[in-house]
Phi, psi and omega in degrees: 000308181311308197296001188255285181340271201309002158282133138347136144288141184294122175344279181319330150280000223244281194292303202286321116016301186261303221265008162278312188289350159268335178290302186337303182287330176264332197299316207290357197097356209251170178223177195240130164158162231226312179300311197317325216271306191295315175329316152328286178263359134326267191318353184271297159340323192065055163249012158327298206309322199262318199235133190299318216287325189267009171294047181210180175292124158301311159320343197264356170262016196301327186294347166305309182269013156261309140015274180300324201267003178264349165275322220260292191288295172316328201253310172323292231272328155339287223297324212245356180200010149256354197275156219249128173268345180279154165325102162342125166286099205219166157285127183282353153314268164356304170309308192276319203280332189295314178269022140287337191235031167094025191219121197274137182255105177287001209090348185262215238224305185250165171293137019091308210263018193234303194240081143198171186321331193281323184286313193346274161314035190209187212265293201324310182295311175302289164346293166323278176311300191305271178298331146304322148254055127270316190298316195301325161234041132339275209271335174297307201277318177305323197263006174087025201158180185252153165310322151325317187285315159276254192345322189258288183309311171313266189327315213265334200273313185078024221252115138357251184321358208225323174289316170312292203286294190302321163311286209292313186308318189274003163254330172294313166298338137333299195256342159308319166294302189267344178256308182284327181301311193303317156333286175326294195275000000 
């Protein structure tokens, strides 16, 4: 049983899966998404006090921050006794382009030379983290969501502003990829 679990799911379970779980979810009133969660716990914090935009009932999102923390507690109980001991499956494209830019593909799931402690602290790393989560959520609080949140919930919603914003994330990740990455590394 653990060996079927640590496979990928198959499109066909995977997509009727999430859209059994937006029906749900637009039937109960709720809407899906994660930038939401902080906006929470601000307000949980008291920075309503300080700021209009975190001023509202927090309680009525408490299921939201169970959500995360039921991702945050899922993806441990993955990471540490459902994970796949075989080798990332990659394109040797992919392969050849990552190690054009200094970057060895070891197999795992993230680059090694991007994400652990030691880059953190360094110009490359700040960049990466820092500014980068500034923009990501920047671009979050601007487009009025996350990508999860348009991509899944929006779309499903049939909601306009939400087609706009998944057009635009996949054109930022675009020129991020092809324009700004190559700078970085």
């Amino acid at each position: 049983m653990i060996e079927f679990i640590s496979q990928p799911w198959a499109w066909y379970v995977s997509g009727p899966a999430i859209a059994l779980v937006m029906f749900f979810l637009l039937w109960a009133g709720g809407n899906f998404g994660v930038s939401s969660t902080l906006r929470t716990m601000c307000s949980i914090g008291g920075a309503g006090k300080k700021v209009k935009f975190f001023n509202f009932d927090w309680k009525s999102q408490t299921w939201n921050l169970i959500f995360v923390a039921g991702a945050i507690i899922g993806g441990f109980i993955a990471n540490q006794f459902l994970s796949s001991p075989n080798v990332l499956e990659l394109s040797q494209n992919t392969i050849a382009d990552l190690a054009n830019y200094g970057i060895n593909f070891s197999g795992g799931l993230v680059p090694t030379e991007i994400f652990n402690w030691s880059n953190v602290f360094t110009f490359k790393g700040f960049l990466i983290m820092i500014v980068g989560g500034f923009f990501i959520g920047f671009g979050t609080r601007w487009a009025g969501g996350c990508t999860s949140g348009h991509a899944i919930s929006g779309l499903s919603n049939l909601q306009v502003a939400s087609l706009i914003a998944v057009i635009g994330f996949f054109i930022g990740g675009l020129l991020m990829t092809h324009v700004l990455f190559p700078f970085i590394f």
